[in-house]
N, CA, C and O atoms as a MOPAC input file, in Angstrom:
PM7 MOZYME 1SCF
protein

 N    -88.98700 1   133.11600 1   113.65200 1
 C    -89.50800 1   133.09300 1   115.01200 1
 C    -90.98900 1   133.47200 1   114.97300 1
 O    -91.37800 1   134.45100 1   114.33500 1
 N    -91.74900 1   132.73100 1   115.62200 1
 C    -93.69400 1   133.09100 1   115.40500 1
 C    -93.31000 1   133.98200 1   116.87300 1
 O    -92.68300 1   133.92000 1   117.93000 1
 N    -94.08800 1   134.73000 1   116.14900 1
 C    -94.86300 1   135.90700 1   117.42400 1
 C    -95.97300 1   135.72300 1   118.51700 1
 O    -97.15500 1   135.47700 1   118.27800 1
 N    -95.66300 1   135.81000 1   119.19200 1
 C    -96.56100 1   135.69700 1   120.67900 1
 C    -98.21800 1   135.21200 1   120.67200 1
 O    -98.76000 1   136.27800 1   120.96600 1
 N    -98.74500 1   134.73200 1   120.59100 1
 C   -100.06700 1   134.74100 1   120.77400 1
 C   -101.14800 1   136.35100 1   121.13300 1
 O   -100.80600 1   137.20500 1   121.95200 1
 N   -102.36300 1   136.41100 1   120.34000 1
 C   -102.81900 1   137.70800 1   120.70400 1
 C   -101.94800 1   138.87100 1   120.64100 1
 O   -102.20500 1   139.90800 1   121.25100 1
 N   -100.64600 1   138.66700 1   119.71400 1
 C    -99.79200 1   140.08100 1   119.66300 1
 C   -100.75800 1   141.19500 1   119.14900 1
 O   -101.77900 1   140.76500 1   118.61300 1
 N   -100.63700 1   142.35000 1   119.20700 1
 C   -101.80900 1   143.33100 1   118.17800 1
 C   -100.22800 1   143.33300 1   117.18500 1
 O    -99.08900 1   143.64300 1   117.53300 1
 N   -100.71500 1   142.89400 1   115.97400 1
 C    -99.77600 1   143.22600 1   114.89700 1
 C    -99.92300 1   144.71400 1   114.32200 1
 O    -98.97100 1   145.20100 1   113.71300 1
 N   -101.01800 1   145.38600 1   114.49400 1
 C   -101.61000 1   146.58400 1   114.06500 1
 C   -102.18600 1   147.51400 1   114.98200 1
 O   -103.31400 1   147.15400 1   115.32000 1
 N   -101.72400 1   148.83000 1   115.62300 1
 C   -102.40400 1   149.51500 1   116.79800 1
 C   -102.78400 1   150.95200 1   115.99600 1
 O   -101.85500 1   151.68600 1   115.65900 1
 N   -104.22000 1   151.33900 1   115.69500 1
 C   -104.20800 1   152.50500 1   115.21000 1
 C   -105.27800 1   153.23800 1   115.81200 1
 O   -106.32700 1   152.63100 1   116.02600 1
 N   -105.14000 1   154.97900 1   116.25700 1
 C   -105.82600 1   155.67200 1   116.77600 1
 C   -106.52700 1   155.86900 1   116.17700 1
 O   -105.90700 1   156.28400 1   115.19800 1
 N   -108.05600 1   155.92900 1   115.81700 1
 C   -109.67400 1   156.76000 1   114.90900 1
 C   -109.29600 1   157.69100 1   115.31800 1
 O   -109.01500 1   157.37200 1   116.47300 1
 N   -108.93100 1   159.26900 1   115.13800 1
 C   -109.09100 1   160.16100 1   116.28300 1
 C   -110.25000 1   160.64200 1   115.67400 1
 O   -110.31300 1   161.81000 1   116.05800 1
 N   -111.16300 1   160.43000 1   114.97800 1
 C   -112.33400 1   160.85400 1   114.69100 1
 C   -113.27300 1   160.18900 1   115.18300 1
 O   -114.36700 1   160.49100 1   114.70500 1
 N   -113.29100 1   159.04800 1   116.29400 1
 C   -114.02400 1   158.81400 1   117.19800 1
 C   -114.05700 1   159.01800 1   118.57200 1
 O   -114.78400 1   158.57300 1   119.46000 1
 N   -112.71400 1   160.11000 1   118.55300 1
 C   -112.62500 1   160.71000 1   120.10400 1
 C   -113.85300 1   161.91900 1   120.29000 1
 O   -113.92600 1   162.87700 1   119.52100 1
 N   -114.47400 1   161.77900 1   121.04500 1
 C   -114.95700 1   162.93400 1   121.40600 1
 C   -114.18000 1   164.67700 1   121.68700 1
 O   -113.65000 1   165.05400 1   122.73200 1
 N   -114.28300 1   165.19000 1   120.86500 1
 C   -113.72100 1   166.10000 1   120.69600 1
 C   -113.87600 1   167.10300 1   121.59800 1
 O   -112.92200 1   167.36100 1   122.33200 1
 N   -115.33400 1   167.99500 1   121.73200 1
 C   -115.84200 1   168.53100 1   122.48000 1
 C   -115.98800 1   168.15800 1   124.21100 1
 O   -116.19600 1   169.03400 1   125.05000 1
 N   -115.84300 1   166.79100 1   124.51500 1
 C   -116.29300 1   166.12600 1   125.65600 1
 C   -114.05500 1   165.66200 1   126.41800 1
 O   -113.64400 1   165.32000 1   127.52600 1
 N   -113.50600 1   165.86600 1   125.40900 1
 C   -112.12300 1   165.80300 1   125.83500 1
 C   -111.64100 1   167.03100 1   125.75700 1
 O   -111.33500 1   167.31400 1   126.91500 1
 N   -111.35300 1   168.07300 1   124.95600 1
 C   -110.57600 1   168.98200 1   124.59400 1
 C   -110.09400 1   168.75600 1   123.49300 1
 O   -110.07000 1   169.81700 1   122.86900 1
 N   -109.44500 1   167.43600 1   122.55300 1
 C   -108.26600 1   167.21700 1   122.36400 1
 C   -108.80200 1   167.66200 1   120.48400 1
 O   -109.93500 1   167.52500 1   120.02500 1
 N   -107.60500 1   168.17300 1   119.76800 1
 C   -107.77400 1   168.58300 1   118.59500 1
 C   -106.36300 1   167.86100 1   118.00600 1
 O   -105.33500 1   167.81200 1   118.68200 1
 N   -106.45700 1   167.40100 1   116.86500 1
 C   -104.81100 1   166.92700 1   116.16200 1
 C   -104.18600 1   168.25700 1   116.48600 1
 O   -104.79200 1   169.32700 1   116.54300 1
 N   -102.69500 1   168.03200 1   116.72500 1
 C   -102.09800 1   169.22900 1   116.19700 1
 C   -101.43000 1   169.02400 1   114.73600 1
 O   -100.69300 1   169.95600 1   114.41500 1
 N   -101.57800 1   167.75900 1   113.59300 1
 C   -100.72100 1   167.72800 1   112.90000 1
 C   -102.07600 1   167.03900 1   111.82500 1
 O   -102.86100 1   166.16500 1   112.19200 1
 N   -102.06500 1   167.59400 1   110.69300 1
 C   -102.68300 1   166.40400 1   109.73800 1
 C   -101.69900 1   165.61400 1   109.60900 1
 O   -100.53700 1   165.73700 1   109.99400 1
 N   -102.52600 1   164.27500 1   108.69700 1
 C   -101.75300 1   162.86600 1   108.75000 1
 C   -100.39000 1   163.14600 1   107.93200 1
 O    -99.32600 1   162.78400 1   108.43500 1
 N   -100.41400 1   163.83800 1   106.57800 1
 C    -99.48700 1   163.74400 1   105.42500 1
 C    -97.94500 1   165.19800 1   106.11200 1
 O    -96.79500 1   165.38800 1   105.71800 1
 N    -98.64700 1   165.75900 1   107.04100 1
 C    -97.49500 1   166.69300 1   107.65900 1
 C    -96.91500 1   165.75700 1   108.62300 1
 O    -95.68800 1   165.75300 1   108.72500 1
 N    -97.78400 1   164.76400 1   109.52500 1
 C    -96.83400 1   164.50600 1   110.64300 1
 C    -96.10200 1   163.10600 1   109.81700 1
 O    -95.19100 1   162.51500 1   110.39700 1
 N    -96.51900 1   162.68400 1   108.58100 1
 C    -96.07700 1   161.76600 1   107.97000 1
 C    -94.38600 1   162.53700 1   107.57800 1
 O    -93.30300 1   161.95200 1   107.61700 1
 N    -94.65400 1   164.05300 1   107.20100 1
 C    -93.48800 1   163.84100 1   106.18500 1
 C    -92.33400 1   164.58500 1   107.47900 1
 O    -91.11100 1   164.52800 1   107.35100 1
 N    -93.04300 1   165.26400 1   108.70100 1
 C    -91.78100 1   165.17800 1   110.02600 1
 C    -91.35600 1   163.74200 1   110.12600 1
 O    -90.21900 1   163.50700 1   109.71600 1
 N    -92.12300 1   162.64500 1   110.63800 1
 C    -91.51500 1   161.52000 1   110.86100 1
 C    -90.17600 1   161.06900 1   109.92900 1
 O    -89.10900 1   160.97200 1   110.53500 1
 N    -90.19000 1   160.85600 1   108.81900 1
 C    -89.53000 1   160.63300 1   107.34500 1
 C    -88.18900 1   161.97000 1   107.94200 1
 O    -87.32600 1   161.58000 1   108.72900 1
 N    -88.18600 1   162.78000 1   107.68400 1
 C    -87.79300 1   164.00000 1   107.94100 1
 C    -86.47900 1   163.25400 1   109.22000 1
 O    -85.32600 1   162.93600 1   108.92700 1
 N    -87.12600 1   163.14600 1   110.59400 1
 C    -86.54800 1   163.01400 1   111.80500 1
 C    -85.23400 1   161.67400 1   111.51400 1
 O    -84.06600 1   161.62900 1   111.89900 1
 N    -86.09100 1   160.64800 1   110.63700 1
 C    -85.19000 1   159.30700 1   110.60500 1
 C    -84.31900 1   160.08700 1   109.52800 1
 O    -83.18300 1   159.61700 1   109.58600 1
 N    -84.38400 1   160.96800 1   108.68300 1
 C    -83.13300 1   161.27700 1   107.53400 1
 C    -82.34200 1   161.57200 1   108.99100 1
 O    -81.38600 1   160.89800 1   109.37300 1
 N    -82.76000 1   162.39500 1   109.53100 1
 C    -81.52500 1   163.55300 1   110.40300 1
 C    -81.07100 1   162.82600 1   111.41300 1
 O    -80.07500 1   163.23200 1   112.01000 1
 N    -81.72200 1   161.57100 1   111.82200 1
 C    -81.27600 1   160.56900 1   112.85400 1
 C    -80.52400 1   159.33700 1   112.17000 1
 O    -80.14000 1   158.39300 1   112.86100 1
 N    -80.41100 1   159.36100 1   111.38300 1
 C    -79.43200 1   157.99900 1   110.80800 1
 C    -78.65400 1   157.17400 1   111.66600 1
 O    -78.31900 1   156.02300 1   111.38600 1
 N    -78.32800 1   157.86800 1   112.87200 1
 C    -77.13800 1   157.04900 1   113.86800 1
 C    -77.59500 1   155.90200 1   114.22500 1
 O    -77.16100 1   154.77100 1   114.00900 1
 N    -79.15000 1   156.52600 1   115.19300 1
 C    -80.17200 1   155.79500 1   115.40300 1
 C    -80.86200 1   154.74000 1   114.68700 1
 O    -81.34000 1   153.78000 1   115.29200 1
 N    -80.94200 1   154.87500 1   113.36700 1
 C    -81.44700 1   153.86400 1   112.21600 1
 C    -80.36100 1   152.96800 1   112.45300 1
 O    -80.69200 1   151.83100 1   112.78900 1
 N    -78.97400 1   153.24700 1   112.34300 1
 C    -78.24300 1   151.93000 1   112.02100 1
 C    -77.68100 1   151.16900 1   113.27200 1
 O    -76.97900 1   150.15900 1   113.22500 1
 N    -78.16800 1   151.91600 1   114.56300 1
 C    -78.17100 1   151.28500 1   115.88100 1
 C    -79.37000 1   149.82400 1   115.53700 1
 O    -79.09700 1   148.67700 1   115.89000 1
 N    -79.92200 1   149.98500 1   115.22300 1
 C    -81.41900 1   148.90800 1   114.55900 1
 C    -80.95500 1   148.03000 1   113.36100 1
 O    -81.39200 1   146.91500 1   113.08000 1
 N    -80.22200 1   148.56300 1   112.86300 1
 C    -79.99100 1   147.43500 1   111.91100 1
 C    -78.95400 1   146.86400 1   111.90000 1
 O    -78.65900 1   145.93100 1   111.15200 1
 N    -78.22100 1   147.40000 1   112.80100 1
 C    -76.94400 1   146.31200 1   113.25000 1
 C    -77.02700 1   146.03400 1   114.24500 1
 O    -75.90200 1   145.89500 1   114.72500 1
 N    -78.04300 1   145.78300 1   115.15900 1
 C    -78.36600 1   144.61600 1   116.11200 1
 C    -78.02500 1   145.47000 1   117.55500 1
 O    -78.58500 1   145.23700 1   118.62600 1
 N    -77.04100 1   146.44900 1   117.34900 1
 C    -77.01300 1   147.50000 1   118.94500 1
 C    -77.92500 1   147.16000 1   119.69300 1
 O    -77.82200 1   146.36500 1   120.62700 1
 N    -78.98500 1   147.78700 1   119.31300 1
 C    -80.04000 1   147.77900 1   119.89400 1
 C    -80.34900 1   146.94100 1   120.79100 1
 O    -80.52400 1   147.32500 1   121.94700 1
 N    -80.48600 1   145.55900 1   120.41700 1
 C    -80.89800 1   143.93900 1   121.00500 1
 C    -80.21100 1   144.07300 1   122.04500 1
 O    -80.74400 1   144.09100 1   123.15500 1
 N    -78.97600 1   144.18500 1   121.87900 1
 C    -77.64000 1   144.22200 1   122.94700 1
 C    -78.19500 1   145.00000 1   124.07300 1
 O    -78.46200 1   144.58500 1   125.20100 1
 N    -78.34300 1   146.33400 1   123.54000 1
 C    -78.95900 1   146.91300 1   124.87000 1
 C    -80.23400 1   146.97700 1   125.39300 1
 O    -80.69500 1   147.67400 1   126.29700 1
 N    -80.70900 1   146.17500 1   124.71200 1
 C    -82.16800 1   145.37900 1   125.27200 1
 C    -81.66400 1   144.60300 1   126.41000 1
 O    -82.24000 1   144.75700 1   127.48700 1
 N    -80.47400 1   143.62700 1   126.31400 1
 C    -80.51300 1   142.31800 1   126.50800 1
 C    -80.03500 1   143.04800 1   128.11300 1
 O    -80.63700 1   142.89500 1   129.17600 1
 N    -78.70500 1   143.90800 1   127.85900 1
 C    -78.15200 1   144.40000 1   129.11600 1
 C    -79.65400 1   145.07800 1   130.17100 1
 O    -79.78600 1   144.74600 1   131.34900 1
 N    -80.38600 1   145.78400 1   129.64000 1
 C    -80.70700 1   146.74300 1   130.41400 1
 C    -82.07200 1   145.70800 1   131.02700 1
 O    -82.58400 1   145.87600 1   132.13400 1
 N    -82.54500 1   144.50400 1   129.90500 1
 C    -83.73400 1   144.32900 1   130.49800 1
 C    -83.99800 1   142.87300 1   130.30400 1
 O    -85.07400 1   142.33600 1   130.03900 1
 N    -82.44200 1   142.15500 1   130.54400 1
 C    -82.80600 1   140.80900 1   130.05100 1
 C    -83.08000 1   139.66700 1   131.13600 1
 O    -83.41300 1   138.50000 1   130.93100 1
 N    -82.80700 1   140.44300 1   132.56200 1
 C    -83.22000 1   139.52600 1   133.22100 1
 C    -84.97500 1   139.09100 1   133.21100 1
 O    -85.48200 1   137.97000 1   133.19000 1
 N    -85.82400 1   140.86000 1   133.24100 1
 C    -86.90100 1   140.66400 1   133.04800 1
 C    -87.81800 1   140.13200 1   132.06800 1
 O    -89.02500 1   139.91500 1   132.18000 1
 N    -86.73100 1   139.88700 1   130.69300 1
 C    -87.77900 1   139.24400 1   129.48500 1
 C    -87.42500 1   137.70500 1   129.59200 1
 O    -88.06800 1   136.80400 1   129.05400 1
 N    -86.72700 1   137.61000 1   130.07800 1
 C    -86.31700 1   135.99600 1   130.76500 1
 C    -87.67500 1   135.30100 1   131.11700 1
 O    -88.33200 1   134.39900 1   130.59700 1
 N    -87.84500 1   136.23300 1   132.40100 1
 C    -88.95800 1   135.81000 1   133.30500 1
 C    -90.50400 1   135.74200 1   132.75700 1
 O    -91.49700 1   135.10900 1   133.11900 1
 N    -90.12900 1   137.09200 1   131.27300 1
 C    -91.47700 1   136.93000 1   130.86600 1
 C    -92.30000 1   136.42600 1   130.08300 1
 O    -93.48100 1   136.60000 1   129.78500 1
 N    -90.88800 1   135.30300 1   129.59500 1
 C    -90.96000 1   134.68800 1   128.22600 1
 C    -91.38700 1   132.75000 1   128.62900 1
 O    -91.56300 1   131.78900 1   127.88100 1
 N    -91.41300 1   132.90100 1   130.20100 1
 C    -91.69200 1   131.88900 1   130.56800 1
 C    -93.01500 1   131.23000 1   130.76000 1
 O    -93.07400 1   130.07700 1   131.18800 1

């Protein structure tokens, strides 16, 4: 299946071009810590992983929001 036109295949934050001082905002996590929570969360969530790979998921895509991707796929 080709993907949408103008999809962003890639979305990534610089946060080193946020203004730091002029927002407030500071990481709370370096990259390789919030890397190894993420990794971490999917071990302890497994249910969830195999809701995704056995297609659950789609299903309850389809129920909860398929009239609207109908409309949007038009």
């Amino acid at each position: 299946m080709d993907d949408r036109p103008g999809h962003d295949r890639r979305c990534v934050m610089a946060s080193s071009k946020i203004k730091k001082r002029e927002l407030g905002w500071i990481p709370i996590y370096m990259f390789r810590e919030g890397l190894e929570d993420t990794i971490e969360w999917y071990i302890g969530n497994r249910g969830w992983c195999e809701k995704i790979k056995t297609g659950e998921f789609q299903e309850y895509y389809e129920r909860m929001y398929g009239e609207r991707l109908k409309g949007s796929l038009s």
